[in-house]
N, C-alpha and C positions, 0 to 999 in steps of 0.2 A: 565743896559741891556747887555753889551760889557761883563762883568761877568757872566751873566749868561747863553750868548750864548757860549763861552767860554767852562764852566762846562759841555755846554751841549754836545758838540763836543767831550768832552772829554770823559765822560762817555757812551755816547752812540754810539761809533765808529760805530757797526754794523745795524746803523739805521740811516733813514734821519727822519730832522725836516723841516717841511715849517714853514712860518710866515706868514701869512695875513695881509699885508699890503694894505692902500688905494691907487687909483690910483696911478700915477706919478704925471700924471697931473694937480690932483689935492691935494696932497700934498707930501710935503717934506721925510716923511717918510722911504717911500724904497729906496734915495737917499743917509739919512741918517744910513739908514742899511747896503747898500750895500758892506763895507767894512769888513763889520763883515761876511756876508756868504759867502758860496761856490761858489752858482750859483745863478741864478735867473728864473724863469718861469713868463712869462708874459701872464695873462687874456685875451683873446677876448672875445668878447660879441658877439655871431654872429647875424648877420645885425644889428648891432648896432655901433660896436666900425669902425672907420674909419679909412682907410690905412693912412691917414696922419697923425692922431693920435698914429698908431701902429709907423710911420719912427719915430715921433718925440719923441718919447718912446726910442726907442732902439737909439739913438743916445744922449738921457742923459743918463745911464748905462753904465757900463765898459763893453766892448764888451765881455772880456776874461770870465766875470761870466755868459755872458746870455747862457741858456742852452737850451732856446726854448719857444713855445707857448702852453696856454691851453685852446680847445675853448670851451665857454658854453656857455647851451640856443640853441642848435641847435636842431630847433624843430623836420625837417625832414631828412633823411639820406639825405647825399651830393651825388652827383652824381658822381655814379662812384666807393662808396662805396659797399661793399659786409658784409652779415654777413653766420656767422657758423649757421647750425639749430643744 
């Protein structure tokens, strides 16, 4: 895999790759990635994933790759939210 993310870095300088990995929590995976990529985006679940879930996330990760959060499943606009017509 360490190869192939590699080649891919290389060849595709003017594009990003994500990887879909399983939680943290519940497995090893993206712990075991995390060397190999750039940064990292962490999933919320909205009203599902728990802020204690999310601290104890971000304190197994290397700080310097986390790039931030992505939320999904949020069924209705957040408050406070605006959209373009």
């Amino acid at each position: 895999m360490k190869t192939a993310i590699v080649e891919m870095k290389k060849r595709y300088k003017d594009r990003y790759v994500f990887f879909d990995v399983p939680p943290i929590l519940s497995a090893a995976d993206a712990i075991a990635f995390s060397p190999l990529v750039d940064c990292i985006l962490i999933v919320v679940q909205a009203a599902s994933t728990s802020i204690r879930d999310v601290k104890k996330t971000l304190e197994m990760i290397p700080k310097d790759k986390f790039l931030g959060f992505v939320l999904n499943r949020q069924r209705s606009p957040i408050k406070g939210y605006y959209k373009y017509h």
